[in-house]
C-alpha positions as CSV (number, residue, x, y, z in Angstrom):
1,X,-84.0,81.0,137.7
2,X,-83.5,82.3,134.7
3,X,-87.3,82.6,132.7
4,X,-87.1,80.3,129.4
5,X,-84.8,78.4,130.9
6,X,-85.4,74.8,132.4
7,X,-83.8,74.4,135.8
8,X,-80.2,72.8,134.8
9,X,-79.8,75.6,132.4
10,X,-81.3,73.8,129.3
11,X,-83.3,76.4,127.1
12,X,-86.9,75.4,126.7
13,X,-89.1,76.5,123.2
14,X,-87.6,78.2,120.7
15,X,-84.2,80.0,122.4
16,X,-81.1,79.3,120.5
17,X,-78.6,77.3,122.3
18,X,-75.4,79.0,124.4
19,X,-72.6,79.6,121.9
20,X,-70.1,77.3,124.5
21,X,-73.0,74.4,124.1
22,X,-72.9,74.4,119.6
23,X,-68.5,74.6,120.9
24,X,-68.6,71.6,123.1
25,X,-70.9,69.5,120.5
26,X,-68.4,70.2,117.6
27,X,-65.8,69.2,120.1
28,X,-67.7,65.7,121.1
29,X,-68.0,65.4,117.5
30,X,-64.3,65.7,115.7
31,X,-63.6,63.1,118.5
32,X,-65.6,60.5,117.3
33,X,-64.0,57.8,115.0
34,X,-65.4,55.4,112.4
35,X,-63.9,51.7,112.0
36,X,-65.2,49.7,109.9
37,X,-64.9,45.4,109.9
38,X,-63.7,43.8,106.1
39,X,-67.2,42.2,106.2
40,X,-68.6,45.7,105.8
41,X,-70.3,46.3,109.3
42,X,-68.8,49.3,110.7
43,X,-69.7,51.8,113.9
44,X,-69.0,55.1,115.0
45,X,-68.6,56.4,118.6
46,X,-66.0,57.8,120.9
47,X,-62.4,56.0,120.5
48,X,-63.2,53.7,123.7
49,X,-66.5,52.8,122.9
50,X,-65.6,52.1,119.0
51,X,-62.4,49.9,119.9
52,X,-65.1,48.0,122.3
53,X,-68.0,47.0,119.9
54,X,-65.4,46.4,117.7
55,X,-63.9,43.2,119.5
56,X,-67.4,42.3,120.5
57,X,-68.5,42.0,117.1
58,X,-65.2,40.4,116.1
59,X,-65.8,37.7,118.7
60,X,-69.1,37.2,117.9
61,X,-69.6,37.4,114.0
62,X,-66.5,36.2,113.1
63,X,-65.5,33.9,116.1
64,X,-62.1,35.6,116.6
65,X,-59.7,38.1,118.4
66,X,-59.0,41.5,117.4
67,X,-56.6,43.8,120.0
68,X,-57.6,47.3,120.6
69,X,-54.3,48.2,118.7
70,X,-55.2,46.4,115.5
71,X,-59.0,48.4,115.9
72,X,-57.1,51.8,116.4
73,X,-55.2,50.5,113.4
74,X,-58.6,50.7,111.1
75,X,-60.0,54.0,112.8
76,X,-60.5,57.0,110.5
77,X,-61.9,60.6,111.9
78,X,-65.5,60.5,111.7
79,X,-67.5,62.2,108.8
80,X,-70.4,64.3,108.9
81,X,-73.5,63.4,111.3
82,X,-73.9,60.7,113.7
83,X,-76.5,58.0,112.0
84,X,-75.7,58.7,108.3
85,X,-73.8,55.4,107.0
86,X,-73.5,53.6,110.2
87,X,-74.6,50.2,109.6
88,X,-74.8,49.7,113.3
């Protein structure tokens, strides 16, 4: 083992990350997507997850059907950092 380093190769105190670890965030994080309902709630999350909390809340606010192809429909590239604007 590696000293500084937990056993699964996370860094523990004050070492910077692994270069490939900051890569593979900014990676995760271009793929998310926002979509947003015309009632103004809106989430943010990987495409699957998104299109999924989508029709939930679409059945249960609204009482009604939305197909994953109408939600891809209203998906946009997400912006910034996860938790600014979300309303949930």
């Amino acid at each position: 083992m590696i000293p500084g380093r937990l056993w699964d190769g996370r860094s523990r105190g004050r070492a910077s990350p692994h270069p490939a670890t900051h890569a593979r965030n900014e990676v995760r994080r271009r793929m998310e997507v926002d979509v947003r309902c015309d009632c103004g709630w809106s989430t943010r999350g990987r495409e699957a997850r998104a299109v999924d909390a989508m029709q939930v809340h679409v059945r249960l606010i609204h009482a009604s059907e939305i197909t994953r192809e109408q939600v891809r429909a209203r998906m946009r590239p997400a912006e910034g950092r996860r938790g600014q604007g979300d309303d949930g």
